[in-house]
N, C-alpha and C positions, 0 to 999 in steps of 0.2 A: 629244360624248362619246367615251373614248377606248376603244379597246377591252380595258386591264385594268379600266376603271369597268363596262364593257358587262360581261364574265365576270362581274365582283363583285356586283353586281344580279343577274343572272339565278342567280348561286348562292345568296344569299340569299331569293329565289321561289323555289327549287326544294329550301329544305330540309325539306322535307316526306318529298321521294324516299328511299330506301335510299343508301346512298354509292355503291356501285355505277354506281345506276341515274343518281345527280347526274353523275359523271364521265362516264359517254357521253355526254350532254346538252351538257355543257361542253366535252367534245373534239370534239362535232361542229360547234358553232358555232366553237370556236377555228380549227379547218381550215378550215373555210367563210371565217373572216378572211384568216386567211393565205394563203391562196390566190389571193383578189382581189387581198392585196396585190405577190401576187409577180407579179401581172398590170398592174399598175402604176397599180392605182387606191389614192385617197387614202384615207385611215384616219376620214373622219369620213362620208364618201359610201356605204364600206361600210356605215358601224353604221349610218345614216339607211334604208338600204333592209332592212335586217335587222327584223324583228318586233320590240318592246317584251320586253324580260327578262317585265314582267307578261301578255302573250298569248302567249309560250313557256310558261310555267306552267301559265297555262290549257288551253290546247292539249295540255300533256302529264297533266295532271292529268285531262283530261275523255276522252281514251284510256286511260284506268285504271280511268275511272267513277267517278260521281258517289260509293258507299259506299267506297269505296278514299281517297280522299280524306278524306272525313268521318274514317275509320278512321287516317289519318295524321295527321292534323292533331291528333286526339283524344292520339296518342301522344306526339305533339311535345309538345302542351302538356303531358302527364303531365310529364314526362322533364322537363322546362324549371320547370314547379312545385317538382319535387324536387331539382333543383341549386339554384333559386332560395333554397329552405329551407336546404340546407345551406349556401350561402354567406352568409346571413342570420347561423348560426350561427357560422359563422369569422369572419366582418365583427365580429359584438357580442365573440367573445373578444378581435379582433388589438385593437379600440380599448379593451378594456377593460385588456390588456396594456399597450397603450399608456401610458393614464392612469396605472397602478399605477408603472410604470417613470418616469413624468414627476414622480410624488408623489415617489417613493423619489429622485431624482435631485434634487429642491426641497430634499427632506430633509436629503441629505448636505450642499448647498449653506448650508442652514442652522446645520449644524453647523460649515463652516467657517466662516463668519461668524461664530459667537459665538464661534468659536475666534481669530480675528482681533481679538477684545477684548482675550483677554488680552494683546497683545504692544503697546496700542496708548501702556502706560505705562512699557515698556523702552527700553534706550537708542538712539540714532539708528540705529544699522547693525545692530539687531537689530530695528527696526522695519521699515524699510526694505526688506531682503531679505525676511523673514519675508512679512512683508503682501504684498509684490510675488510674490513667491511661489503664497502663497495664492490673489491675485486672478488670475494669469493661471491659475490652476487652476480655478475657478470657470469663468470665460470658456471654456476649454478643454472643461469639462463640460457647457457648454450648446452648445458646436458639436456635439459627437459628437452633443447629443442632439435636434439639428436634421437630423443625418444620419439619423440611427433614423426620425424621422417622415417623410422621403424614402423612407426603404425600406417604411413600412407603407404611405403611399400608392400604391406602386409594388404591393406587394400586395394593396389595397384594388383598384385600379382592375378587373382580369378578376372581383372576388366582386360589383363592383357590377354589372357589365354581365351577370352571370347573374341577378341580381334583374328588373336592367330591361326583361330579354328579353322580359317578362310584357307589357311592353307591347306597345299595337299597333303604336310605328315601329317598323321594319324595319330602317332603318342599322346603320352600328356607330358609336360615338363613346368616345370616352374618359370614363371618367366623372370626374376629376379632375384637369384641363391647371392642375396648379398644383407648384411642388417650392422650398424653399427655396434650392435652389443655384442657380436659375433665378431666384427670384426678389431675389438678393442680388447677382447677377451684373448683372441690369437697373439696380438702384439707384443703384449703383457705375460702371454701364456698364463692366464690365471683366468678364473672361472667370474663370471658378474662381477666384472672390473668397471662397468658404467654405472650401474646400480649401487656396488657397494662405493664408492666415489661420491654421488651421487648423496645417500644419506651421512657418510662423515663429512663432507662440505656442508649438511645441513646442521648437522649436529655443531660446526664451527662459527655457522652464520648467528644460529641463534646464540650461541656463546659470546660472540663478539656483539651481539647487539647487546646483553643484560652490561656484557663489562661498562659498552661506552654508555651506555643509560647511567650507570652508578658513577661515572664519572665526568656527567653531563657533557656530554659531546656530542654530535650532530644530531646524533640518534636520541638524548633525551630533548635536544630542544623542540626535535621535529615532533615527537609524541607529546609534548607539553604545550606545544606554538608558544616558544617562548624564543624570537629572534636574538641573534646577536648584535648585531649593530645598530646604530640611533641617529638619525640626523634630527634638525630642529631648521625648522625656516620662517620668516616672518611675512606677511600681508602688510604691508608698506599703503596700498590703495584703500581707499574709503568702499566699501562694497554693500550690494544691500540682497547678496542672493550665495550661496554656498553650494554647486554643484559637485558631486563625486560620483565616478563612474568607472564602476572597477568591476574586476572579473573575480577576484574571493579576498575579502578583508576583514579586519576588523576595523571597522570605526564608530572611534567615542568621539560625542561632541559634551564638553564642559567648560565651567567657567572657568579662567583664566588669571593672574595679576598682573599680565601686561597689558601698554595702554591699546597694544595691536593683534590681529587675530595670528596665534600661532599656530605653525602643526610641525608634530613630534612622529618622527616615522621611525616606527624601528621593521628592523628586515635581516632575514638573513643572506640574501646576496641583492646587491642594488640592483634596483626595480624603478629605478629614476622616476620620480614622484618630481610630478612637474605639477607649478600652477600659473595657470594663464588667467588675465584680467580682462574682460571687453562690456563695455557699460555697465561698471558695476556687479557683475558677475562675475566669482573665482572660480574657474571650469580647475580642478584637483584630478590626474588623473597618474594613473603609473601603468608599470609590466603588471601582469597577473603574475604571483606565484606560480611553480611549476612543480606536477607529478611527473615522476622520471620513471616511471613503472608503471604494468599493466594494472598490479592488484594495490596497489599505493602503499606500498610501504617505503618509500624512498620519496620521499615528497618536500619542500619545503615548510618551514612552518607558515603559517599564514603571518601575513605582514599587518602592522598595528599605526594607522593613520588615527591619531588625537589631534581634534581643533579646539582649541580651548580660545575662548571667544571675552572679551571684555564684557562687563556687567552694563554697561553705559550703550552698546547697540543691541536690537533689537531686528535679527536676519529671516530670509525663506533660506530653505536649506532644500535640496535635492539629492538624493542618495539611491543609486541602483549597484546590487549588488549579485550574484549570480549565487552565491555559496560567503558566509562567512556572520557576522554580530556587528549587530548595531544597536549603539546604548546613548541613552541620552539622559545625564546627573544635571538635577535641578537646576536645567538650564529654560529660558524662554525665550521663545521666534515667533513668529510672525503666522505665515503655513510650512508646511512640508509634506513632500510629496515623495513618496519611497516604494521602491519595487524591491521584490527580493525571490527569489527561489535557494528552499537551502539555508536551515542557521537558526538564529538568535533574536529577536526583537527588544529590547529592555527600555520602558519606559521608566524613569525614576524620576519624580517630581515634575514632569513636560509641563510646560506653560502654552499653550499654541489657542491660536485664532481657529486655526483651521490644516487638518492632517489625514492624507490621503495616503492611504497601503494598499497595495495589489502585491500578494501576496502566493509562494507555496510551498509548502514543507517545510512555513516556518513557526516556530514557536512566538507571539508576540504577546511581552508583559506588560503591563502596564500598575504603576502604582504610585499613590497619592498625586496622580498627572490631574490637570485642572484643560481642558479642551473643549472649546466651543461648537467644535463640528469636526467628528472624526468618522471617516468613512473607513470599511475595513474590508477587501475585498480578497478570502484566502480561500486556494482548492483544497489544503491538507495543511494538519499540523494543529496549534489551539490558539486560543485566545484567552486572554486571563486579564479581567480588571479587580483592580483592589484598592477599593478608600480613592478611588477615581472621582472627579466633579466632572459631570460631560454634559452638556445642554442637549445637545444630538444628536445620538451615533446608531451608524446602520454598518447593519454586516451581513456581508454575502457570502457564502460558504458552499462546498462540496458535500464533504463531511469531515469538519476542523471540529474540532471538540471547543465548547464555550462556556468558561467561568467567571462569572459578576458576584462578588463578595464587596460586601460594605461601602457599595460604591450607590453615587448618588449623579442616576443617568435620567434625566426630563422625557426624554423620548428618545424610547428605544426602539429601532427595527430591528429584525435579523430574518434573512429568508437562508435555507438550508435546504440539500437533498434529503443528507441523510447525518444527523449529528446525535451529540451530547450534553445541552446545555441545561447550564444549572444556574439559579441567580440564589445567592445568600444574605440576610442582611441586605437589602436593594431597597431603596427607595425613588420615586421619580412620579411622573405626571402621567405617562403613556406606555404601552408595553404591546407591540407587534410582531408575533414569531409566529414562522410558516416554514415548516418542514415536510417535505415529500415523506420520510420516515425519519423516527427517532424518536427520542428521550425529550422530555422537559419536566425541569425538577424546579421548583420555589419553599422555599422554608425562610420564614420572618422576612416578608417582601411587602411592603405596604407601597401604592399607587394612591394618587389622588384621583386621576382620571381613569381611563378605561384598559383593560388587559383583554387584549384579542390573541386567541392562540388555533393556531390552525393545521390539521395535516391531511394530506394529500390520500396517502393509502392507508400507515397504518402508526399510531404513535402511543406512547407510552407518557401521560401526564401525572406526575407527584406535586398536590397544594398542601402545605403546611404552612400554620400562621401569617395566612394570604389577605391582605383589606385591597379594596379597591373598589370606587366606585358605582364599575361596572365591569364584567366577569364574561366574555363570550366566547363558548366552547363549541367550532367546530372541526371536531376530530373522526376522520372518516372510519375508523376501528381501532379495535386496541383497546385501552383503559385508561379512567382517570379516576384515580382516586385523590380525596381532599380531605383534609380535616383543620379545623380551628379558621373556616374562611368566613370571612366579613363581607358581603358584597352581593350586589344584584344579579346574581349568577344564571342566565341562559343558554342555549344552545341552539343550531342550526336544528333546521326539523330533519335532516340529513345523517344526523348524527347515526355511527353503529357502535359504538363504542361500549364497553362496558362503565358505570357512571357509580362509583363508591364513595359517598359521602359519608361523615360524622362530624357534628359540631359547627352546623352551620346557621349563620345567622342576615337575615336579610330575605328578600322576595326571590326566588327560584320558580323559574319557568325551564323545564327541558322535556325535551323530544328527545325518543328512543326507540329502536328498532333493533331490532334481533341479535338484543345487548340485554344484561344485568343492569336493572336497576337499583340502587337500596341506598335512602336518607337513615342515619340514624343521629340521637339525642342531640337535633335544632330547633333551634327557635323560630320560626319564620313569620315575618306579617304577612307572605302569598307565598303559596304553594299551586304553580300549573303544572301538570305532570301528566304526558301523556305515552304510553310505552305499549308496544306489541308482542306477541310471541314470547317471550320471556319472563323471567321471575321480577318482581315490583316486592320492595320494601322500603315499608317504613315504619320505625320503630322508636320510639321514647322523645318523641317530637309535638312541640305546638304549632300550631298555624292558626289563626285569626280568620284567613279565607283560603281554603283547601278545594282544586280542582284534579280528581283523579282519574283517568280513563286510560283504561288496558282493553288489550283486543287479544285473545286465543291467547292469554298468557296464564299467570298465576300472579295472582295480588296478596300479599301478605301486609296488614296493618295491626301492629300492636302498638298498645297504649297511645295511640295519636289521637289528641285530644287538641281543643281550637271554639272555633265558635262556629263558620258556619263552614260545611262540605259538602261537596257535589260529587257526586261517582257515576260512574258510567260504563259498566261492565258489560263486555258480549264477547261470548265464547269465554269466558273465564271465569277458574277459582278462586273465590275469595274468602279470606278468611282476617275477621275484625276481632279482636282481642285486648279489652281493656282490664288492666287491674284492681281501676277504680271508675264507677261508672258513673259517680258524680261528677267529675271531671269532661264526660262526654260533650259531645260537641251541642251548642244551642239549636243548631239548625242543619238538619240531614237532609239532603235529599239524591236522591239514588235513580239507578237508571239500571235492570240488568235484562237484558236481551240476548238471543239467540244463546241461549240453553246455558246460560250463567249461573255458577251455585252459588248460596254463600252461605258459611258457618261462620255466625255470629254469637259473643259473648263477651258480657260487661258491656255493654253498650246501651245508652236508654234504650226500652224497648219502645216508649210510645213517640220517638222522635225519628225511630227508625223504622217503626211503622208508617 
């Protein structure tokens, strides 16, 4: 016996001990070794005169007394029950995980296989690659899943040896000396025969995928969604409504040169595209294309349902789609109503009454569409109108991103949590946006009526070349900065935002709180301005009736010139600075309290006296 077998015995006799108390036990025989040995006796002569690991035990356990013992042993084996259990319980989930993953893994395999039917009556080099393909995928999927059962037995092995603790032997053993890479390696007698297998099957799959790509065969039509096969079937009944309800497709609706509603299905294996008739309603419905694999690479291409409609009726149209594009070319209906998770939206030229989206993770375009009443309701993904005519559309949003370019919208809502929206070139009547957080940007956006812009915690407003009636800002923090606006611009007395003007023109009333304020080079016929705590500027600015009041902040006014102004300073620095003091205002009058300074110059003196 050697003397790491001698420690390792006598440490499994002695785990009854405290840890502590095992390690002194164990360092003092190991010194006791080593020490003979440095004396130049042999290593088996030592452990021969040394005690039995089993009357060390004894010997230490019976120095502790006989209830000391009982008392450990009792706790060992609690402790060893209760691992035991719980390994019992992770042993029955790993193999039951196991099984479910080896079913579902059969499964997919099965699906390839019946997928390999269909190609087995196409022409030679679409069978060829296809199949070859296929099968070294298959092969592929039962290595990895030869690996997986490597890794459970590798975690199998310490939940069984906690079970078997329960027994009376004492060793340690392995409780499963078995591994597929071991034992594929024997077979073979060659070393990582499942591994190296394993990367030249991969190295072959990818091979056979570029061939069949460049030779358009399964594998390019699936990465293109470009189906092979086409049917075409005609709407024979007078209908006044177009339902479709599919699980992933594409569908276009266009106009058509027959006298009846057609649809043009193409597909790569039939998916039997049925349509049923009942009062005027054509319910369109088929198979859903199918993923044969976990990570999808083995999928069919999506299928392509086009209804192409005569110019002479005028339908509602219905479309839910789970995953896939829906495009509509300068066609016009009545409403529609469309749900979608997943995909494409493409409006081109829409005509509609009225168009209802519940919408998510989808892209929806819209361009030169002419709609009466479009409601948008998306959790994720964007929106995008362009050279749109919308009398009035509302959108409701998570955080979808939203872009309005050259589009002429009457009344616009938009509530959001947390978005992006920008309007370019926009013109319309009314303008309603309320975000919890986020972005809103306007550049060359003119309104007739009123623009209310509103956020919750914290938002970020950009006005560029902004007119509109009326202008009301309230934004709970963050910033707005403006320049080249036209409009009767106020704000909530609420506001905290930081508030950066230049180049404004019109009556400005805002309230501010423990925000930046600063007007610079407008023109205004009223100026109310009321702001605390913070810096106040205003700079190269007229007003006609100017109302200024700061509280414990700092006011900065240069060359603000006007006619009549009122100020009202307490606890604040002020400082008035005009370049030309003919220009000052006709009528001062001033208020500065609780310990207000002010450094004044170029300002009439006898009018601000």
């Amino acid at each position: 016996m050697t003397q790491t077998e001698y420690l390792l015995l006598l440490e499994e006799e002695l785990k009854l001990l405290p840890q502590k108390d095992r390690k002194e036990v164990l360092a003092y025989y190991r010194d006791k070794i080593n020490t003979a040995l440095d004396y130049g006796e042999k290593e088996e002569k030592i452990i021969e005169r040394l005690p039995s690991p089993q009357q060390v035990a004894r010997d230490v356990y019976a120095s502790k007394g006989t209830l000391y013992f009982i008392k450990r042993e009792k706790l060992k084996r609690r402790k060893d029950l209760v691992g035991a259990c719980l390994s019992s319980l992770i042993l029955v989930f790993l193999v039951f995980v196991a099984l479910s993953i080896t079913a579902f893994v059969f499964f997919l395999i099965g699906n390839k296989l019946h997928m390999m039917g269909n190609f087995l009556k196409a022409g030679l080099v679409e069978t060829v690659l296809t199949e070859s393909f296929l099968l070294v995928y298959i092969v592929l999927s039962l290595i990895v899943l030869l690996f997986g059962y490597d890794l459970v037995i590798i975690v199998a092995n310490p939940l069984i040896d906690n079970i078997r603790i329960l027994s009376k032997k004492t060793y340690h053993f392995d409780a499963i000396n078995f591994s597929f890479r071991s034992f594929f390696a024997k077979f073979f007698k060659r070393k990582k025969v499942l591994e190296n297998s394993f990367f030249v099957l991969a190295a072959v799959f990818i091979g056979l995928g570029i061939i069949g790509f460049f030779n358009k065969t399964y594998i390019y039509r699936a990465m293109t969604n470009t189906p092979l096969n086409e049917e075409k079937l005609f709407i024979q009944e007078a209908v006044q409504e177009i339902v479709i309800d599919d699980y992933q497709a594409t569908v276009r609706f266009e106009y058509g040169d027959e006298e009846k509603i057609t649809l043009i299905h193409k597909y790569e294996f039939n998916r039997n595209l049925k349509v049923s008739i009942d009062n005027g309603v054509a319910k369109i419905t088929s198979d859903a294309t199918k993923t044969y694999d976990l990570l999808g690479i083995i999928t069919e291409p999506v299928h392509v349902i086009t209804v192409l409609l005569p110019k002479t009726i005028v339908i509602d149209v219905t479309v839910s789609l789970e995953k896939g594009t829906l495009s509509f070319n300068n066609l016009e209906i009545n409403e529609g109503a469309f749900s979608q998770n997943f995909g494409d939206i493409l409006l081109n030229g829409l005509t509609a009454q009225k168009a209802d989206f519940n919408l998510d993770n989808v892209n929806l375009i819209s361009e030169k569409s002419r709609i009466s009443e479009l409601k948008i309701a998306v959790r994720r993904g964007l929106v995008k109108s362009m050279k749109d005519e919308i009398i009035a559309m509302t959108l409701e949003t998570y955080n979808a991103g939203v872009g309005i370019s050259e589009s002429d919208i009457k009344d616009l809502k938009i509530t959001s949590e947390t978005s992006t929206i920008g309007l370019e070139d926009y013109s319309g009547e009314n303008i309603n946006l309320s975000l919890s957080t986020g972005t809103m940007s306007f550049n060359k956006t003119a309104v007739t009526g009123t623009v209310n812009l509103k956020t919750e915690y914290k938002g970020n407003v950009k006005l560029n070349e902004t007119e509109a009636e009326k202008l009301l800002l309230d934004i709970a923090s963050g910033q707005v900065v403006g320049s080249k606006i036209k409009a009767n611009l106020s704000n909530t007395e609420g506001n905290a935002a930081a508030l950066l003007f230049d180049n404004l023109q019109g009556k400005v009333h805002l309230f501010n709180k423990d925000a930046e304020t600063e007007i610079l080079q407008s023109s205004l016929s009223e100026l109310i301005l009321s702001t605390n705590e913070k810096t106040t500027r205003v700079h190269d600015t007229w007003v006609d009736f100017g109302e200024i009041k700061v509280v414990s902040g700092i006011c900065e006014l240069k060359n603000l010139y006007g006619k009549k102004l009122f100020l009202q300073m307490e606890k604040t620095a002020l400082t008035f600075y005009n370049d030309d003091e003919t220009k000052s205002f006709e009528e001062i009058t001033k208020n500065l309290t609780g310990g207000a300074t002010a450094d004044i110059q170029g300002v009439n003196s006898e009018r601000w006296n």
